[in-house]
Steps between C-alpha positions, in 0.01 A plus 500: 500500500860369378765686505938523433665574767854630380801379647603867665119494690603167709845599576369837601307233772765255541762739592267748626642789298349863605286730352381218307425233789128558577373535180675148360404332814160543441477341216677190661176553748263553266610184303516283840150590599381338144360859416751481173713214356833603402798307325849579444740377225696158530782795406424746787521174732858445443599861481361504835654223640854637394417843598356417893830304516746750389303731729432260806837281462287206639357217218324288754297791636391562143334210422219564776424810372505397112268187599289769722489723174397223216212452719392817461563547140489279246768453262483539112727304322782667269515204186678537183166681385521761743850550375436504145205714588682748677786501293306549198345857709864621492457764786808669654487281813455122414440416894164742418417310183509167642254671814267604290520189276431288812224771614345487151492081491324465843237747398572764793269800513807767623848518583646607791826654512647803662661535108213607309705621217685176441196383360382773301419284208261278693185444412435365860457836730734529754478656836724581740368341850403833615289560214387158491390493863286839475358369159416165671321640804293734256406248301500126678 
């Protein structure tokens, strides 16, 4: 099973943000014991990055854990297609757009995102990791 993970689920990991903690993490376990493959956008990667360092204040502690977290995910590429493609959606949020463009081109079976609504347009379902999770034990 492939699925999105949204930029909001790994920084709920990275940064260990509560309630939503153990729910995201277990996707990061599910993916690392090979029961799932997961990928993130080439987008969410640099958001990341910039976030974990505004937040941590320390760049050369955040290249461990980004190198740590491409090897769990893999990483779809954002090209001019995946622009034009999620330009060409005109949603409200273009950061969304280009997600679900990127979803859509590596053929992902659900996105997961603690922001169900900001893609309400999908086509792709999306989960939030606590709905994912119980759906995923019920039926994997």
């Amino acid at each position: 099973m492939k699925i999105f993970v949204d930029t909001n689920v790994v920084l709920d990991v990275l940064l260990k943000q509560e309630p939503f903690y153990k729910d995201s993490f277990e996707i990061f376990r599910l993916a690392d014991e090979e029961r799932l493959s997961g990928c993130l956008s080439s987008a969410s990667i640099t958001d990341i990055f910039y976030l974990l360092r505004k937040k941590l204040h320390n760049a050369a502690g955040i290249y461990p854990i980004m190198d740590d977290l491409i090897s769990l995910f893999s990483v779809a590429a954002v090209s001019d297609i995946t622009i034009s493609s999620a330009l060409s959606l005109r949603w409200k949020d273009f950061e969304d757009a280009v997600q679900f463009t990127a979803a859509k081109e590596n053929n992902v079976e659900y996105i997961i995102t603690r922001n169900k609504v900001d893609f309400e347009n999908s086509d792709i379902p999306c989960m939030s990791p606590a709905d994912f999770i119980a759906f995923f034990k019920h039926h994997c």
